[in-house]
Every structure is written in C-alpha cells, then in structure tokens.
C-alpha positions as CSV (number, residue, x, y, z in Angstrom):
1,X,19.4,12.5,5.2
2,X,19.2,15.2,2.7
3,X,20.0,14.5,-1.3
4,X,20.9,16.9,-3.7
5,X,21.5,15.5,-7.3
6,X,23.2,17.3,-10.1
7,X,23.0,16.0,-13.4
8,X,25.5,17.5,-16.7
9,X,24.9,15.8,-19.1
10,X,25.8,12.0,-18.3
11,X,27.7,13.1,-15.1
12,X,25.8,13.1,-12.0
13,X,26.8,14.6,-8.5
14,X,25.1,13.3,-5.6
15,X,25.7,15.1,-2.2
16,X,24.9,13.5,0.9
17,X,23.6,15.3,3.9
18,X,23.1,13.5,7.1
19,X,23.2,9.9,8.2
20,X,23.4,7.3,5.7
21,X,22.2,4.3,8.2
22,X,19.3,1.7,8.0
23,X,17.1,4.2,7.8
24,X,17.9,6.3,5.0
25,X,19.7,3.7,2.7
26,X,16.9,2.6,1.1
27,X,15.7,6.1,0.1
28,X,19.5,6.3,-1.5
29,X,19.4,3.2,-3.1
30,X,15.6,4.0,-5.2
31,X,17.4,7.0,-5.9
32,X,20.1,6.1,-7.6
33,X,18.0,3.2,-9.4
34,X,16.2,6.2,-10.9
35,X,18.9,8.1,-11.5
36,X,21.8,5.8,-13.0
37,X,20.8,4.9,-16.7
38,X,22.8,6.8,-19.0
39,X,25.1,8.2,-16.6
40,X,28.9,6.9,-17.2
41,X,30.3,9.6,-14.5
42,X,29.0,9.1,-10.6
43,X,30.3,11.3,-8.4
44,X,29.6,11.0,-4.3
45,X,30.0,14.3,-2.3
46,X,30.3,13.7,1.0
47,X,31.4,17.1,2.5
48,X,28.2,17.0,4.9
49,X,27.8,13.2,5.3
50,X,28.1,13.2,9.2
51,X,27.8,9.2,9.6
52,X,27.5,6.0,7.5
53,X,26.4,2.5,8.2
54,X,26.7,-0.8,7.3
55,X,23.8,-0.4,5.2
56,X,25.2,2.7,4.0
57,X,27.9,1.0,2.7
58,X,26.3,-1.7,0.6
59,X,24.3,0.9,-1.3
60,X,28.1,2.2,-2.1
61,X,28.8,-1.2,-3.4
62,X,25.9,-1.9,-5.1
63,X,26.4,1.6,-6.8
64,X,30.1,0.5,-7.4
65,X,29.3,-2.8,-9.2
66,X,26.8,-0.8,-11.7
67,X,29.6,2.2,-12.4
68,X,31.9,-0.6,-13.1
69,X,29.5,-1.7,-16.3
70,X,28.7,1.5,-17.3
71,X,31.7,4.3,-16.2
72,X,33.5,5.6,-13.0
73,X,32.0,6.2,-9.3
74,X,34.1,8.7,-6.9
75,X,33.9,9.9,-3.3
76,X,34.8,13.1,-2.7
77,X,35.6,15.3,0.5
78,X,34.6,12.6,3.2
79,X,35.2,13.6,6.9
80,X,38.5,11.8,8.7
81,X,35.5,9.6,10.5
82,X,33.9,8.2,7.4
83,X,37.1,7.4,5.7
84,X,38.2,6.0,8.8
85,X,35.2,3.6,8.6
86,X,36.2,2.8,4.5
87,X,39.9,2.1,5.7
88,X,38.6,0.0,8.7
89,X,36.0,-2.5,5.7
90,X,38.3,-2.1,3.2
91,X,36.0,0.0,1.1
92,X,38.9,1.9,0.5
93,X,40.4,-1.0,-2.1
94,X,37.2,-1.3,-3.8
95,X,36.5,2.9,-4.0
96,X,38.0,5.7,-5.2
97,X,38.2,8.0,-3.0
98,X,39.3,11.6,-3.3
C-alpha cells in the first residue's frame, strides 16, 4: 500500500494505492492519527485502491467517527469492486461516497 497525502490548508487528500488489508491498516490508521488535528475536510481517493479488508474498513470508521467531531470525510473514485464491498457492510449508509 502506497499513501500519498495532500494537505491545503485544513483539507487533506489522502490517496490510496494498493491493498488496504491486515497488513497495511495499521500503517493507515498511525497515519491519519498524525495527520487529522486541525483538519475539518478529509478526503479519501481511492482511484488506485485495488482491494479493501475488513480491517480496512474499521480504519474508515474510525476515521468517520473523528470527521464527524471535527468536519466532513469523503470517498472518492472507488472501483465497482470496492463499493460493491461498502454496499454489501453497509458502509455505504455511514460514508459519503462520491
């Protein structure tokens, strides 16, 4: 998993390369600990997230619950398999996806 953060001002774009499984979801989840504070606009690009695991997911809603306290989280330009996987948890009632 590859991350590439982009940070205007108190926006932040994270893209997503890769797997986001049991393996990589902890590096995403001290990442965004680090990055969060201040920010009230989080922005998920997921144009070259290839898959996403369980694991995966509860980063996304740990990331969720923090946005709602401080701003907006968004998910934008995920792959017909990874939104298939929101639809299938119901992520897609808690995300916004794009």
């Amino acid at each position: 998993m590859t991350i590439n953060k982009e940070t205007n001002g108190s926006s932040l774009i994270m893209g997503i390369e890769g797997r986001l499984d049991t393996a990589t979801s902890p590096e995403l989840e001290a990442e965004l600990k680090a990055s969060l504070e201040g920010i009230d606009d989080l922005v998920f690009e997921f144009s070259n997230l290839d898959y996403i695991s369980s694991a995966g997911l509860r980063v996304l809603l740990s990331a969720q619950k923090t946005m709602n306290k401080q701003g907006k989280m968004v998910i934008r330009n995920a792959n017909d398999s990874i939104k298939e996987i929101f639809d299938v948890t119901g992520f897609t009632d808690i995300l916004t996806i794009e």
